[in-house]
LUMZAMAR-566122 format. One line per 4 residues: their letters; for each residue x, y, z of C-alpha. Coordinates in nm, 2 decimals. Example, Ala and Ser with C-alpha at 12.3 -4.5 7.8 and 13.67 -1.06 7.14 Angstrom:
residues 2
as = 1.23/-0.45/0.78 ~ 1.37/-0.11/0.71
END
This chain:
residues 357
xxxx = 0.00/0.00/0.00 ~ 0.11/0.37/-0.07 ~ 0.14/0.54/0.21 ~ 0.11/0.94/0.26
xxxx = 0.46/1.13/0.44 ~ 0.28/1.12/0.79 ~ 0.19/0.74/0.77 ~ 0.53/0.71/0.64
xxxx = 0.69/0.88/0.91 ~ 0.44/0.70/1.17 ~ 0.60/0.38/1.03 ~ 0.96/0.46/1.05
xxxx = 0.92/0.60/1.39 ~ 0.77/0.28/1.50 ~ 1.01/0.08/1.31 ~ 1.30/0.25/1.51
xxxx = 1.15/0.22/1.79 ~ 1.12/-0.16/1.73 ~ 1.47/-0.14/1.73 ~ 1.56/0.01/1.98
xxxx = 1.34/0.07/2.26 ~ 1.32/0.46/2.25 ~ 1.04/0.69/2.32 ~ 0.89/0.82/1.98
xxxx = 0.89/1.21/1.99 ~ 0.76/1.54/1.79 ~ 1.11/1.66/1.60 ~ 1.05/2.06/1.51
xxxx = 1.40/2.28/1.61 ~ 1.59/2.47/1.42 ~ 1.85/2.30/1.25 ~ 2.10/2.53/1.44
xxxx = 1.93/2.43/1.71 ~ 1.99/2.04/1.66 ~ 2.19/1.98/1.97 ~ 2.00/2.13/2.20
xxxx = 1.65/1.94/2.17 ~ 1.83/1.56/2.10 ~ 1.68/1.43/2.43 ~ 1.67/1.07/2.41
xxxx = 1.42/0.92/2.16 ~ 1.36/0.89/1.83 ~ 1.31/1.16/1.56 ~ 1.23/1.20/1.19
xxxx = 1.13/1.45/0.94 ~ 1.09/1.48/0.57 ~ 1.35/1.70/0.45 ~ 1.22/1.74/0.09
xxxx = 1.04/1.59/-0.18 ~ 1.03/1.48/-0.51 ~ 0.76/1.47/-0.73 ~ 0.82/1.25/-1.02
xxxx = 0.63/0.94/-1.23 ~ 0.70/0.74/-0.96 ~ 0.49/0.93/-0.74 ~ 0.64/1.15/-0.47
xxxx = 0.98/1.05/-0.37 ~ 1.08/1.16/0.05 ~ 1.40/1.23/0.17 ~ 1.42/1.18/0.50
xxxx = 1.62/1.24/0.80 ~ 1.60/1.05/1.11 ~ 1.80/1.04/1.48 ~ 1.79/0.80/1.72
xxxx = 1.94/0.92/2.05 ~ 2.09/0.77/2.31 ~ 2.06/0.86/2.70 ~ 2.37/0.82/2.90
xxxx = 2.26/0.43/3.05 ~ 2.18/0.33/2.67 ~ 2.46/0.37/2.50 ~ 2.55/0.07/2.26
xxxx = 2.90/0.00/2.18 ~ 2.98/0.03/1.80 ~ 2.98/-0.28/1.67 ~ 2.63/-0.36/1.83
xxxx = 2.44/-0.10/1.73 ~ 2.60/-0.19/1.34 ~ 2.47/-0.55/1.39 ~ 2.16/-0.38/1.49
xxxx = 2.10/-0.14/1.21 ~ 2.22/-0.42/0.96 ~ 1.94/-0.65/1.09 ~ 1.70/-0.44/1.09
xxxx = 1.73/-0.22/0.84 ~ 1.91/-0.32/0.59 ~ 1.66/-0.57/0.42 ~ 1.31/-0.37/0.46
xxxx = 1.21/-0.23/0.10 ~ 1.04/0.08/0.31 ~ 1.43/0.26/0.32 ~ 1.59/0.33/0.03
xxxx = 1.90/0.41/0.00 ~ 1.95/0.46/0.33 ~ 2.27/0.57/0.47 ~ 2.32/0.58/0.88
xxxx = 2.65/0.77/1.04 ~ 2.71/0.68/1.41 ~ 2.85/0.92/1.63 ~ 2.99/0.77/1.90
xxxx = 3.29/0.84/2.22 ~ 3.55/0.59/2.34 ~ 3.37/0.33/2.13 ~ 3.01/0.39/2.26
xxxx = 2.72/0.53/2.03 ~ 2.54/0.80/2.16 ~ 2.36/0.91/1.87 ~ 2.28/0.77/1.48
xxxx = 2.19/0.97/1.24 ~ 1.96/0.82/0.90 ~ 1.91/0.94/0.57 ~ 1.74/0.79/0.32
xxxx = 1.43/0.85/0.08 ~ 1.06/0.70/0.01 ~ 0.82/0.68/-0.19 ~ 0.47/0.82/-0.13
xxxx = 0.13/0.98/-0.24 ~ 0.08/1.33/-0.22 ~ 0.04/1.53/0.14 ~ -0.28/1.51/0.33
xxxx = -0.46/1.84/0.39 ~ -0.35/1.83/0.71 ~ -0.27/2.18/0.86 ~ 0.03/1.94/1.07
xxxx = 0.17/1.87/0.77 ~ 0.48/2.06/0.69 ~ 0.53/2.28/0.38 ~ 0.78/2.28/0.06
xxxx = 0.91/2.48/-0.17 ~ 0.73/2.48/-0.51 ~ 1.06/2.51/-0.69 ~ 1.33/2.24/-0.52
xxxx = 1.06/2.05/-0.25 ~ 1.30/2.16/0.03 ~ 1.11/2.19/0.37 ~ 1.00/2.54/0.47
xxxx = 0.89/2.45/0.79 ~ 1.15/2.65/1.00 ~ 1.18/2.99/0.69 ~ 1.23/3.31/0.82
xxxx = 1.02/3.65/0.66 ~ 1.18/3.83/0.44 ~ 0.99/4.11/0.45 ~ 1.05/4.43/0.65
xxxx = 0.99/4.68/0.87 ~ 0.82/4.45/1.19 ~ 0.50/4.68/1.10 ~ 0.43/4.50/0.75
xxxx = 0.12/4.42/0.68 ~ 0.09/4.01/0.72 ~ -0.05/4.01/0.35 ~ 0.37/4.14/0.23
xxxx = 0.49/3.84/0.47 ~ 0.72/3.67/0.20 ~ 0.96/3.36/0.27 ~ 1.25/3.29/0.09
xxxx = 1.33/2.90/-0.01 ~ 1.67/2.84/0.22 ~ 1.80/2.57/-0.03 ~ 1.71/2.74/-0.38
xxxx = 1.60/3.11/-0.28 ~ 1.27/3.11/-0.47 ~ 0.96/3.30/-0.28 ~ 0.79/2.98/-0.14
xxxx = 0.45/3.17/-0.20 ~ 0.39/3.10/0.22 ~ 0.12/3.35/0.33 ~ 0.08/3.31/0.72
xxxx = 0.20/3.60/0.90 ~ 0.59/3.60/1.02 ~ 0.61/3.60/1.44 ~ 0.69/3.95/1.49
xxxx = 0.74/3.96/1.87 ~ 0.72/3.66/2.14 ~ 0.58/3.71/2.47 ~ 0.76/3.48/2.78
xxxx = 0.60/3.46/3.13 ~ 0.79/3.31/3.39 ~ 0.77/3.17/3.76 ~ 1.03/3.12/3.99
xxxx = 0.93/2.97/4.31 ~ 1.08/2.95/4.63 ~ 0.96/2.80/4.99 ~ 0.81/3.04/5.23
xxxx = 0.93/2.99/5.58 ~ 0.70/3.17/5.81 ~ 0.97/3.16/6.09 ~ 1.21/3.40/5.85
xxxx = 0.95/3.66/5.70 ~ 0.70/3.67/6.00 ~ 0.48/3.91/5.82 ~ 0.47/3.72/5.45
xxxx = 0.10/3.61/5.50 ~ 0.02/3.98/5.50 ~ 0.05/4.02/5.15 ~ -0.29/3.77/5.12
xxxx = -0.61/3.98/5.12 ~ -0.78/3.98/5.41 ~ -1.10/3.83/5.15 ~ -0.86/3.58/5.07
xxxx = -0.78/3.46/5.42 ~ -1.12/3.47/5.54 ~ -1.22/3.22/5.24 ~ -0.96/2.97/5.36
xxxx = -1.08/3.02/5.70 ~ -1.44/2.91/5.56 ~ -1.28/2.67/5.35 ~ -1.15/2.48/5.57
xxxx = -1.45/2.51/5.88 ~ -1.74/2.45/5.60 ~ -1.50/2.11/5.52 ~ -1.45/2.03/5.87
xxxx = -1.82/2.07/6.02 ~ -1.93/1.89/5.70 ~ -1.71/1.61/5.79 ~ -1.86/1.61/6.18
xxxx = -2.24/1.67/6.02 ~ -2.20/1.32/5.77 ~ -2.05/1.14/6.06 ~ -2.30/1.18/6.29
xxxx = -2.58/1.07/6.03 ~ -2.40/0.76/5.96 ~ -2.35/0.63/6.28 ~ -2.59/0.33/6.21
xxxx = -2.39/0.27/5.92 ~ -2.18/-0.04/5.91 ~ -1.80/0.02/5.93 ~ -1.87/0.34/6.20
xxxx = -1.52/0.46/6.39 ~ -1.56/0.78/6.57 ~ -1.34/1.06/6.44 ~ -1.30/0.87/6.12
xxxx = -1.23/1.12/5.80 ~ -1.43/1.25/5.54 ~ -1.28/1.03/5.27 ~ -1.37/0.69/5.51
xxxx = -1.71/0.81/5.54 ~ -1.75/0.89/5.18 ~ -1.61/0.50/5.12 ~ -1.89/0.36/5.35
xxxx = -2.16/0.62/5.23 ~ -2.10/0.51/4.85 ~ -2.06/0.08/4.98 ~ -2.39/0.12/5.11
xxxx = -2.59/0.35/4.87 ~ -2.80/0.12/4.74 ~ -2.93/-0.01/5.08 ~ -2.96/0.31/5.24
xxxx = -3.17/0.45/4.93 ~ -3.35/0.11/4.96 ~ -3.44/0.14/5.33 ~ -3.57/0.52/5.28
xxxx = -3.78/0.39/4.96 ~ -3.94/0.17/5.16 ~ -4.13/0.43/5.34 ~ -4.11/0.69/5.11
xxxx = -4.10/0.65/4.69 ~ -3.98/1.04/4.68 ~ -3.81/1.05/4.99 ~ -3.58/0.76/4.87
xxxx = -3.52/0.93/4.53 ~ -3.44/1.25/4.71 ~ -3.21/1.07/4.91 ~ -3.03/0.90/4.61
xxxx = -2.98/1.25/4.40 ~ -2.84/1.42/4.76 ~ -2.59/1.14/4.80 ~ -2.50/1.16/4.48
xxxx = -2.43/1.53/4.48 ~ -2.19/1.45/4.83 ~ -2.00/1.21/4.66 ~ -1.95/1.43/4.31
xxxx = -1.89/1.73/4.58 ~ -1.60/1.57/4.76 ~ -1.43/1.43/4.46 ~ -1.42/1.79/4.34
xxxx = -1.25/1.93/4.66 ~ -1.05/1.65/4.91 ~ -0.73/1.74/4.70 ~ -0.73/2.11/4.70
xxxx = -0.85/2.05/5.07 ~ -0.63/1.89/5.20 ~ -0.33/2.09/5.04 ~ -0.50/2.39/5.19
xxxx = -0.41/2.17/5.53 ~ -0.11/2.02/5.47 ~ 0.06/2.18/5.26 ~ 0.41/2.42/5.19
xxxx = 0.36/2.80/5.13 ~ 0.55/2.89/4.85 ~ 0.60/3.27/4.68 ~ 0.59/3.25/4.31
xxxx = 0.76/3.57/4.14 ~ 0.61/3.65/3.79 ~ 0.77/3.82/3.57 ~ 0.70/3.93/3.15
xxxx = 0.96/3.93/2.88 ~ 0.90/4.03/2.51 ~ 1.12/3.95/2.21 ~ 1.08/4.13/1.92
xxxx = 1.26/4.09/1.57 ~ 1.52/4.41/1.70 ~ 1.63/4.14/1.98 ~ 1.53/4.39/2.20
xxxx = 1.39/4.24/2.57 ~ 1.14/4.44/2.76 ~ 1.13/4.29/3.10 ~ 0.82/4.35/3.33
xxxx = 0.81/4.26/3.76 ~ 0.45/4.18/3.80 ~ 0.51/4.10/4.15 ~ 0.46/3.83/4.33
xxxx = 0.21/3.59/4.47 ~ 0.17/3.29/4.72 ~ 0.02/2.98/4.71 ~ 0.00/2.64/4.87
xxxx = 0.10/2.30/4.71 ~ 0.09/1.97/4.82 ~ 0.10/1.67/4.61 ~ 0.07/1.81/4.29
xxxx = -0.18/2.00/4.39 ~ -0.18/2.43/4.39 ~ -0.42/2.66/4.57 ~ -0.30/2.96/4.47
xxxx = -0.38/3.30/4.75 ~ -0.56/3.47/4.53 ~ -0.95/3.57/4.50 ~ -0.97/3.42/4.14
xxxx = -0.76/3.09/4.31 ~ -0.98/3.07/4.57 ~ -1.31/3.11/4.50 ~ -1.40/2.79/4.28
xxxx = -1.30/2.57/4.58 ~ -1.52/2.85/4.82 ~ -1.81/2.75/4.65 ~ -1.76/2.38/4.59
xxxx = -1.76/2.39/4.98 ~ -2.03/2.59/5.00 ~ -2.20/2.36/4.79 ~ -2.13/2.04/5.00
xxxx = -2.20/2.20/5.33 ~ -2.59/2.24/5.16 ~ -2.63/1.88/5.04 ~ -2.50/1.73/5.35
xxxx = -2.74/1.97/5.54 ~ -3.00/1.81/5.28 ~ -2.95/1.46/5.34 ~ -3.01/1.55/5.69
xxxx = -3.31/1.72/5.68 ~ -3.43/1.43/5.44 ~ -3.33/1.17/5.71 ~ -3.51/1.38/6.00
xxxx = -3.84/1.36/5.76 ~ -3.81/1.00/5.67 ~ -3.78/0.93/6.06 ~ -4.08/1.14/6.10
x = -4.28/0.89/5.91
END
C-alpha cells in the first residue's frame, strides 16, 4: 500500500522504535538548534520531496538518540541497524552515520528517501518549496519593517531562494511569562501572609471550617452505618456512604418512593462534591507556602527584551496540587464547599423527615 509522508513517518518512527526501545517524539528545532533538543528518543522528518512518475519521492532524516545508560558499543548498534534495516524495501538508500565516544554510540543519524502519495490536507503537515521541495517549515520572513502588513509576509526557499509563495504572518514579537518559586518559611519573614487579602484569608478560613463541620455533620448521620469509627475522616465516610448506597436508598424507599429518590440525588451530589475538593482541601491543610515571582519578557525581531516585575504571589501546594492566595484561586474551591455544606445539610433534613414517618 502507498502510504502518505505522515503514515510514512508513523511507520519509521515505529520501526526505530522496534529497534531500539526509545520513546517516539515530535522533531520541530531549528536545525541550528539540533543539539540542543536531542533528548533521548527517536526523531524524523521529511526533509524534501520529489515529485516524479514514480509518485512523490521523501527524503528523510532520522535520529535515534541515546541517553547516558543506553549507549551501545559500535559494533552492536552496526549488527543492529544491519538486521533491521538493511533488508526492509520501506528505506531506500538509506545511509546511517554513528557518532559515538570511546567506542560507545550516543547518537545515529539516517538518511534515506521513500516513496509516497501526495500530502494530506492536514494543517500538521509541513510545507515545501514549489521550486526544489525543500522543507519550509523552520523559513524566516523576508519582509520588513516589523510593522508589515501580514498580507507582504514573503519567505525565501533556504536551499534554492525562490519565494515559497507562504502567506501566514511572520512572528513579529514573542511574549515569555515566567515563575520562579521558592519555599516560604514563616519563621524567616514573620509578616509574609500579610501580603494575602484579608477576603482571601477569610475564604480559607471558611474553606476549611465548611469542610471540617461537614465532615462532623456526615459522621454523625452515619452512625448506624456499618463500618462506624468515631473521628474517622471524610474520605472513610465517603467510602462507606457510596458501599452502602443502594441499601440506604433502599431502606428510605421503603417508606417513602420520593423520599428515597431525594435521598439518592443528595448522596450523589456529596459524593461528586467531595471528589471535586479533598485534594485542594487537604493541600490547603497540609501543605508548603510557597512565593511565586512573575515576571513578563517580550522579544521582538530588533532582539530587544522588555522585561516586566509583575510581582509576586503565594500559594500552597501539596502533592501536585496548587491553591493559589488569590481571589480568582480561591473562589471555585469556596463555592464547591459551600456547595457540599448544603447537600450534607439536605441529606439530613431528608433523614429527620423520613424518621418522621
Amino acid at each position: 500500500m502507498t502510504m502518505t509522508m505522515q503514515e510514512t513517518k508513523e511507520a519509521i518512527l515505529a520501526m526505530l522504535g522496534g529497534a531500539n526501545g526509545l520513546e517516539t517524539r515530535r522533531y520541530r528545532p531549528h536545525r541550528s538548534q539540533l543539539g540542543d533538543y536531542m533528548g533521548p528518543g527517536n526523531y524524523a522528518y521529511a526533509e524534501s520531496v520529489e515529485r516524479g512518475e514514480e509518485g512523490v519521492k521523501y527524503n528523510w532524516v532520522a535520529y535515534s538518540s541515546y541517553g547516558k545508560e543506553d549507549y551501545l558499543p559500535s559494533p552492536d548498534l552496526e549488527v543492529q541497524l544491519e538486521q533491521v534495516f538493511a533488508a526492509d524495501e520501506l528505506f531506500q538508500n538509506l545511509h546511517a552515520t554513528i557518532y559515538q565516544e570511546d567506542g560507545m554510540a550516543h547518537r545515529v543519524e539516517y538518511r534515506f528517501h521513500t516513496f509516497g502519495v501526495e500530502l494530506s490536507e492536514s494543517p500538521d503537515d509541513p510545507d515545501f518549496c514549489p521550486s526544489c521541495g525543500w522543507n519550509t517549515e523552520h523559513l524566516k520572513c523576508n519582509a520588513g519593517p516589523d510593522d508589515h502588513p501580514s498580507e507582504a509576509c514573503h519567505y525565501l526557499c533556504s536551499n534554492c531562494g525562490t519565494d515559497t509563495a507562504i502567506t501566514t504572518p511572520c512572528i513579529r514579537e514573542i511574549t515569555l511569562e515566567m515563575e520562579v518559586k521558592s519555599e516560604a518559611f514563616l519563621t524567616n519573614s514573620p509578616n509574609i501572609v500579610s501580603a494575602v487579602s484579608p477576603n482571601v484569608c477569610n475564604a480559607v478560613g471558611e474553606i476549611l471550617m465548611g469542610y471540617a463541620l461537614a465532615e462532623n455533620n456526615l459522621r454523625e448521620m452515619m452512625v448506624k452505618v456499618s463500618g462506624h469509627k468515631t473521628g474517622s475522616h471524610m474520605s472513610a465516610d465517603i467510602e462507606r456512604l457510596t458501599k452502602h448506597q443502594a441499601a440506604i436508598v433502599a431502606s428510605a424507599s421503603a417508606k417513602s418512593a420520593d423520599g428515597g429518590q431525594a435521598m439518592e440525588k443528595c448522596i450523589d451530589a456529596i459524593i461528586a462534591g467531595f471528589d471535586k475538593i479533598r485534594a485542594k482541601r487537604n493541600a490547603l491543610a497540609h501543605g508548603r507556602l510557597v512565593r511565586v515571582g512573575l515576571t513578563t519578557s517580550t522579544v521582538g525581531r530588533n532582539h530587544i527584551v522588555r522585561n516586566k516585575d509583575r510581582g509576586s504571589q503565594l500559594q500552597i501546594e501539596h502533592d501536585d496540587e496548587t491553591v493559589e492566595l488569590t481571589e480568582h484561586g480561591i473562589q471555585e474551591l469556596l463555592d464547591y464547599v459551600r456547595e457540599l455544606q448544603a447537600h450534607v445539610g439536605h441529606l439530613g433534613q431528608i433523614s429527620e423527615f423520613l424518621a418522621s414517618q
